[in-house]
C-alpha positions as a printed Julia matrix, in Angstrom:
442×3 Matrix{Float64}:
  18.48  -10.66   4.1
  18.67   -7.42   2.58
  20.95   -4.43   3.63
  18.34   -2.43   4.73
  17.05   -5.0    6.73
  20.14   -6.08   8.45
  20.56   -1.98   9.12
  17.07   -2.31  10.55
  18.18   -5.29  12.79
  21.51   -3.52  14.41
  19.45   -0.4   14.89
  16.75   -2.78  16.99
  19.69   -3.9   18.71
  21.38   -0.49  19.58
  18.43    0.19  21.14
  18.16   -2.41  23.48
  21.52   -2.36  24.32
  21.12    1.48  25.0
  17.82    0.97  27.1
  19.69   -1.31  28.94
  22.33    0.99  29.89
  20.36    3.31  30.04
  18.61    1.0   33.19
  21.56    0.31  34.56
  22.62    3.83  34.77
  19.37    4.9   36.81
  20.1     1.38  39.13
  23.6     2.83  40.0
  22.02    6.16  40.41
  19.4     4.64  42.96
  21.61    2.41  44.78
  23.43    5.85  45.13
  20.89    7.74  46.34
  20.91    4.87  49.33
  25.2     5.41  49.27
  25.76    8.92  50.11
  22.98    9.06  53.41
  24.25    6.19  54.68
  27.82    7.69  54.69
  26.76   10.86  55.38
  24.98    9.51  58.53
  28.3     7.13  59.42
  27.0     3.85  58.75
  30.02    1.6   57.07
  28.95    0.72  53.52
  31.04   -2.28  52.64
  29.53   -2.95  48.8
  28.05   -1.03  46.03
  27.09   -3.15  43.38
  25.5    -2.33  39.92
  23.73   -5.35  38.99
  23.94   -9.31  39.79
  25.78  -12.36  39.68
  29.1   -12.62  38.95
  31.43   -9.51  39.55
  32.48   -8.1   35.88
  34.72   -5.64  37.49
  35.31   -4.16  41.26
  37.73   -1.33  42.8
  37.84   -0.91  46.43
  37.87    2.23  47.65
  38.52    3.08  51.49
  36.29    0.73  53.19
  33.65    0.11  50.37
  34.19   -2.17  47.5
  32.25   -0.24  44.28
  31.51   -2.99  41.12
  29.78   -3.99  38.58
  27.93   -7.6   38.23
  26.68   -9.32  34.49
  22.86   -9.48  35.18
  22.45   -5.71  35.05
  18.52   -5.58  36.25
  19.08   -4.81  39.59
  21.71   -3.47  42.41
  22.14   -3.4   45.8
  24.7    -1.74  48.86
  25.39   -3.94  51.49
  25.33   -2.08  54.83
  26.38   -3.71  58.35
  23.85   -4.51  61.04
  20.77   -3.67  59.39
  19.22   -6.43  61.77
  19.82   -5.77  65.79
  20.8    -9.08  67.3
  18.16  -11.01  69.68
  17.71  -10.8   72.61
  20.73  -12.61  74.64
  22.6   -12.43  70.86
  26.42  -10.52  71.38
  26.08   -7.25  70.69
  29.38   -7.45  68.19
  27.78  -10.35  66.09
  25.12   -8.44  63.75
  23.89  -10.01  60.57
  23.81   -7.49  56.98
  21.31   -7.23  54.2
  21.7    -5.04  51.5
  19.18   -2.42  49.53
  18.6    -5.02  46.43
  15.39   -6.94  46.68
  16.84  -10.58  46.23
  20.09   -9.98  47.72
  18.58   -8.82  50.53
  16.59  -11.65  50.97
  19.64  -13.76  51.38
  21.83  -11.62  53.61
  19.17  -10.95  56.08
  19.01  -14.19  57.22
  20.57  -14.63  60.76
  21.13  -18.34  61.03
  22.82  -18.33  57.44
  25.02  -15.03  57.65
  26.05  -13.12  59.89
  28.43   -9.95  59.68
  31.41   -9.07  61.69
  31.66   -5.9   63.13
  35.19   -4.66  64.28
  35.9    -2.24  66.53
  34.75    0.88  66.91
  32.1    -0.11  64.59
  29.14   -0.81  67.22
  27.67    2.82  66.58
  28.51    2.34  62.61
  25.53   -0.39  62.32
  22.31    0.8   60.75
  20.13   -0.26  62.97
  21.41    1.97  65.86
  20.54    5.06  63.58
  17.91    7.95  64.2
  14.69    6.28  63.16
  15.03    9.62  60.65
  18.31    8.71  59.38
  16.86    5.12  58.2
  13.88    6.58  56.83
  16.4     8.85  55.02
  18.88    6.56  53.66
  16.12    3.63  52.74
  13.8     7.08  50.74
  16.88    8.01  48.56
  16.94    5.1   46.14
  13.2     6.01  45.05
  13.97    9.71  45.57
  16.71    9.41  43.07
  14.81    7.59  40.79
  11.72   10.4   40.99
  14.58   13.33  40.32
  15.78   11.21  37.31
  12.62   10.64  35.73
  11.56   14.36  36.48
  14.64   15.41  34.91
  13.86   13.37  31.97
  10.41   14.7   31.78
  11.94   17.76  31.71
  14.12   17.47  28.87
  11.23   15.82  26.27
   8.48   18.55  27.44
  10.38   21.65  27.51
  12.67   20.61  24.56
  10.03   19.25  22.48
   6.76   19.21  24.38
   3.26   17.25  24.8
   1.3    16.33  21.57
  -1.19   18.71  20.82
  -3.33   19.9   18.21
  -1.71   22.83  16.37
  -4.3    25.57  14.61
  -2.85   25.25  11.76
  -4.95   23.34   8.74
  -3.55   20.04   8.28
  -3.52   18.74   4.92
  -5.75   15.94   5.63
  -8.7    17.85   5.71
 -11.38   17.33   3.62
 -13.06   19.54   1.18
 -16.54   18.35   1.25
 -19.04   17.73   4.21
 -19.21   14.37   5.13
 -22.29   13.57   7.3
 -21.37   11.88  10.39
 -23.82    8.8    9.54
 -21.74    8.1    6.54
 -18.24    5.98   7.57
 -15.96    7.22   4.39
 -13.42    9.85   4.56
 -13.05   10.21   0.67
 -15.34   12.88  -1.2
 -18.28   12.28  -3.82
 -18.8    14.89  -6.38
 -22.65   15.3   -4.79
 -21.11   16.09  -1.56
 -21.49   19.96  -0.57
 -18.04   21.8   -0.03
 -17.01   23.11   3.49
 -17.15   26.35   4.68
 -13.29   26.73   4.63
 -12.78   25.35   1.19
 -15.5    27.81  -0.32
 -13.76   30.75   1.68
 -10.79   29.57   0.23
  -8.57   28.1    2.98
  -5.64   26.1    2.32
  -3.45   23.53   4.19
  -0.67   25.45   6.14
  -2.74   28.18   6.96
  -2.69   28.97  10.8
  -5.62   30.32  12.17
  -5.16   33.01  14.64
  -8.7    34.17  15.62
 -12.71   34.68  14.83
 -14.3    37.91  15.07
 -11.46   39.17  16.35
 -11.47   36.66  19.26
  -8.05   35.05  19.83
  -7.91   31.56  21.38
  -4.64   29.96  23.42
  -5.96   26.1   22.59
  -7.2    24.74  19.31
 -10.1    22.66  21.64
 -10.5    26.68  22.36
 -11.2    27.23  18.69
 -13.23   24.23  18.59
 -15.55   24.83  21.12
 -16.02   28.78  20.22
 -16.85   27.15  16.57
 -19.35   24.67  17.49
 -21.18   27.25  19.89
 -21.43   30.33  17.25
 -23.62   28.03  15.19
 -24.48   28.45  11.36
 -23.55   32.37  10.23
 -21.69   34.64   8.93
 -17.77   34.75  10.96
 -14.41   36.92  10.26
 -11.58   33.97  10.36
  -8.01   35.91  10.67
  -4.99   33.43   9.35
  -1.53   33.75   8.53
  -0.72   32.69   5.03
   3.29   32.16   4.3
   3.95   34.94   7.28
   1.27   37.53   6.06
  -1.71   37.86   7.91
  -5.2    37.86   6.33
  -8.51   37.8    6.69
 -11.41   35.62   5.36
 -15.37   35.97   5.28
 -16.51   32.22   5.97
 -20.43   31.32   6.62
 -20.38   28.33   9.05
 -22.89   26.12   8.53
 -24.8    23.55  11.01
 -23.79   20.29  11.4
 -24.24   17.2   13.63
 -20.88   16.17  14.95
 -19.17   13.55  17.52
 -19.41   15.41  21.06
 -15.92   16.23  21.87
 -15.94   14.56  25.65
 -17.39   11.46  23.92
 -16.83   10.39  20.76
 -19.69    7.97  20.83
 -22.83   10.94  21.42
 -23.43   12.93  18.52
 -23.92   17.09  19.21
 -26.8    18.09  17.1
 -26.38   21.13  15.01
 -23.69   22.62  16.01
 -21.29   25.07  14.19
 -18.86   23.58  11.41
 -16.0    25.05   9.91
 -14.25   21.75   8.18
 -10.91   21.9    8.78
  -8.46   19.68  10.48
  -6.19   21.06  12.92
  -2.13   19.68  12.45
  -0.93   17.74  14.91
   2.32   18.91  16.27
   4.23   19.36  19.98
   3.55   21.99  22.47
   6.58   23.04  25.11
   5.78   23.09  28.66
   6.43   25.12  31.31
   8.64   23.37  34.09
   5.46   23.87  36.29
   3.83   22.09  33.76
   6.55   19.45  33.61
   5.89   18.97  37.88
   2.24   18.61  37.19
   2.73   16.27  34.91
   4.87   14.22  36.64
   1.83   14.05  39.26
  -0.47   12.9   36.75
   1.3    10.0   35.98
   2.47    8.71  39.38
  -1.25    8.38  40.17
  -1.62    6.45  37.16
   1.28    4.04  38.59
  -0.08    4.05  41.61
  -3.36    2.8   40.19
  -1.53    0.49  38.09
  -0.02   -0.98  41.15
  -3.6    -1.34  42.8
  -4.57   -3.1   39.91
  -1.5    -5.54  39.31
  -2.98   -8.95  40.56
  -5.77   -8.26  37.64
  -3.51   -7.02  35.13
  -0.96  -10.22  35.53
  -4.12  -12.15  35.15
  -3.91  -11.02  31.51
  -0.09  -11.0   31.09
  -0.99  -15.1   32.15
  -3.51  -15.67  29.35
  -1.19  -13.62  26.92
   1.25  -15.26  27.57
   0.02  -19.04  27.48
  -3.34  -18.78  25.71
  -2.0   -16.52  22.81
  -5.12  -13.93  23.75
  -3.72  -10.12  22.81
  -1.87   -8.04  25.1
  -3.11   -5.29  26.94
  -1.14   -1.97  25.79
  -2.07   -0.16  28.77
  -0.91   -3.34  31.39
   2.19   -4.01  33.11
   5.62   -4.61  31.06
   8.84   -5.99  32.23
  12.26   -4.82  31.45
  13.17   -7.04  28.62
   9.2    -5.77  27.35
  11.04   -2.19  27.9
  14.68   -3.16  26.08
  12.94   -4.72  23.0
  10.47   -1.44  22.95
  13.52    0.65  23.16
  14.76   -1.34  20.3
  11.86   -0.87  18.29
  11.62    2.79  18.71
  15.36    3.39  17.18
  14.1     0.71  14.2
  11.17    2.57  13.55
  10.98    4.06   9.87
   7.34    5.28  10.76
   8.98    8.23  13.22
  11.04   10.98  12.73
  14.1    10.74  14.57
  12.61   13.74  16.77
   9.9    11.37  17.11
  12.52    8.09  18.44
  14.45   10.65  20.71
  11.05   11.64  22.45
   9.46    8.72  22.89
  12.68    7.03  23.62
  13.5     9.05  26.75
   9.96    9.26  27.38
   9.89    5.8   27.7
  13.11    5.66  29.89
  11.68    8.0   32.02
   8.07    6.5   32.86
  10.81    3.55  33.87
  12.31    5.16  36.39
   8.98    6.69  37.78
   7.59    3.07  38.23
  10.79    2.0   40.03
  10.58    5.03  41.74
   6.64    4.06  42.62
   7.43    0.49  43.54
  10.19    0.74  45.91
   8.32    3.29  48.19
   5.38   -0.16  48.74
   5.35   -0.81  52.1
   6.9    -4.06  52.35
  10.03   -6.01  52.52
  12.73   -6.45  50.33
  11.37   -3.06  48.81
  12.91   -0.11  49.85
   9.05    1.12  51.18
   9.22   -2.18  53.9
  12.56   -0.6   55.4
  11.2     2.8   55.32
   7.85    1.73  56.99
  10.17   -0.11  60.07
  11.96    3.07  60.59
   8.66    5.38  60.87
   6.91    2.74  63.16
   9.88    3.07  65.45
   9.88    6.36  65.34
   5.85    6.84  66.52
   7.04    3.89  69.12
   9.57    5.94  70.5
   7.5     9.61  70.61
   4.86    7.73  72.3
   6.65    6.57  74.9
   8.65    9.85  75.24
   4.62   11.42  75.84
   3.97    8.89  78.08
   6.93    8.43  79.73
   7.1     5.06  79.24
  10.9     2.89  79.2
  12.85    3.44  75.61
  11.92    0.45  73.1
  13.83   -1.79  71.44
  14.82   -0.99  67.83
  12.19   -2.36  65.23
  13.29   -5.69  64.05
  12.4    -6.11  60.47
  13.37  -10.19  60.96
  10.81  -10.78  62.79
   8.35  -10.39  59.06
  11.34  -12.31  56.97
   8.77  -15.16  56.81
   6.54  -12.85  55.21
   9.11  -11.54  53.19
   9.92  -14.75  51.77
   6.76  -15.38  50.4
   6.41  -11.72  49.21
   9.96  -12.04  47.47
   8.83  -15.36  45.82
   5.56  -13.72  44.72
   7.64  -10.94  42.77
   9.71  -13.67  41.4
   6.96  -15.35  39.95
   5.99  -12.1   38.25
   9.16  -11.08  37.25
   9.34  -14.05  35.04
   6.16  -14.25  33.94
   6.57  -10.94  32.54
   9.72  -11.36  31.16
   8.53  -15.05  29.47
   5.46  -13.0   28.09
   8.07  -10.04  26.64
   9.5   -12.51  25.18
   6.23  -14.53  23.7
   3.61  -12.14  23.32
   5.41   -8.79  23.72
   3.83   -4.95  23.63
   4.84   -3.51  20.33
   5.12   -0.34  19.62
   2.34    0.0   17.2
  -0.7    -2.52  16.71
């Protein structure tokens, strides 16, 4: 093994090791954003755990014991009586789950645990909470992880920005017309020269404006190109910080439609330059929008998950090529971390972007999967907590008797099969990360 190599190799690993952290760092955060409501609200929080398994380390502070476990891909606080007791049940004997998907599954069974609460605890039990107050504490794990990942976003698009086309020639470009029929990129000494090269343009120049029209985009430029046609045009540039000005004749060409590649526009203007590509700061409004952008992708990811771990299966046993655009798990995530920080094709502006980028689109799909409506997810508490709330204005319309607080164990055998379902996934994706993984480029 060579040195560079084995640099290579502890460079993949620093990056998985940092992805990791940097996971469990938005797990404590979430399981945080659960902590401080339920304090705030007065329910007794008795864990807060970072992670599963055995305890690495613990501290207890007042009456809440704060640690962190060796399996770090997941967390959880355990709160008392998150499940009222049955009917003829004594009101002091009230069973706990926690926030953390399989933990919870464990704890909120009644026959196998069931929680003590002391005195002067009986109005310290979640369940006796505002219907608001659970909807409250269960929304800030996803809530935190939506502020983390906007804060993220934040810091790649306003530090460095989206990729865009800059109008600035890129050295790439070609010097001859190349008709669109023809699939070569490289130049025959028969082929005519482009209407930039014979007005003398040169890679590096930036194009500010034709005819005196300025233009904020280069798709701007682009479009005000094609639909001038063949003619005479005034192209003002900056050359090495002066500015100058040069007589070009466009000439008519047929050229991919810019929508859809696959159509070809029939005589439309050409210039025959390519623009440089390059990074574009946004505007924190731009960051928010965005942010919107992709959580409907998620979403629609999510809506699509039975057919996308269709093709994790088949990638996973039948060798068939992995979808880039479907579902990845979080060792898929640590050994894409890894490879980012390995890369020698990207700058190390380049790792740093798509590094927290990466981290970030995380934390929005944790964010995005917690708030589904069922149980052990975070969305399943939150949806128990607003269906007692419309059961207790409607019978406040129609003066009807108070009802009972929602039980949520009443769906555990639902939530069972549910939790075994995402287990099943879970390590399908992870045995597929492993196998077949997404790389970063192929």
């Amino acid at each position: 093994m060579t040195l560079e190599r084995a640099q290579m190799d502890w460079i993949y690993i620093v990056g998985i090791v940092l992805f990791v952290l940097g996971l469990a760092a938005s797990i404590g955060l979430h399981e945080i954003g659960h902590l401080v409501p339920a304090k705030i609200f007065g329910v007794r929080v008795t864990q807060y755990m970072v992670g599963f398994g055995p305890t690495i380390w613990s501290k207890r502070k007042g009456e809440t014991e704060y640690g962190v476990k060796w399996i770090p891909f997941g967390g959880y606080i355990r709160m008392i009586g998150m499940l009222p007791p049955r009917p003829g049940d004594e009101p002091g004997r009230l069973r706990r789950v926690s926030t953390g998907p399989f933990q919870g599954l464990i704890d909120s069974a009644r026959e196998v645990a069931q929680e003590e609460v002391g005195p002067g605890d009986e109005n310290r039990v979640f369940y006796r909470k505002k219907w608001w107050q659970k909807v409250i504490i269960m929304s800030g794990g996803p809530l935190m992880n939506f502020v983390l990942a906007f804060v993220l976003f934040a810091i790649v698009l306003m530090t460095w920005g989206l990729p865009a086309l800059q109008p600035i020639v890129s050295p790439r470009t070609n010097t001859c017309v190349i008709p669109v029929s023809e699939k070569r990129t490289e130049c025959k000494p028969t082929d005519q020269r482009t209407p930039a090269a014979q007005a003398g343009m040169k890679a590096g120049d930036e194009i500010v404006a034709f005819n005196g029209a300025k233009f904020a985009t280069w798709n701007e430029a682009t479009q005000w190109i094609r639909s001038h046609g063949a003619g005479p045009v005034k192209v003002d540039i900056i050359r090495d910080g002066k500015p100058m000005t040069l007589n070009v004749t466009l000439i008519a060409q047929d050229r991919p439609n810019l929508a859809d590649p696959e159509k070809i526009d029939k005589a439309v203007g050409f210039l025959g330059v390519l623009a440089t590509e390059g990074y574009e700061k946004q505007s924190l409004g731009a960051v928010a929008g965005h942010m919107v952008g992709l959580t409907g992708n998620v979403v629609r990811s999510m809506i699509n998950l039975p057919e996308k771990m269709v093709g994790v299966w088949h990638a996973a046993f039948s060798g068939e090529e992995r979808d880039r655009q479907g579902p990845v798990g979080v060792v898929g995530a640590g050994r894409l971390g890894g490879e980012i920080l390995a890369s020698q094709q990207l700058s190390t502006q380049e790792k740093l972007y798509t590094f927290v980028n990466l981290l970030a689109g995380f934390n929005l799909a944790i964010g995005v999967f917690n708030l589904l409506p069922l149980l052990p997810l975070d969305g399943g508490h939150i949806a128990g907590g607003l269906w007692e709330g419309l059961k207790r204005a409607y019978a406040r319309v129609f003066r009807r008797p108070e009802p009972r607080h929602v039980d949520i164990a009443k769906v555990l055998p639902l939530t069972y099969v549910l939790a075994m379902v995402m287990i099943v996934m879970a390590g399908l994706l992870a045995y597929a990360d492993l196998v077949n993984p997404i790389r970063l480029s192929g």
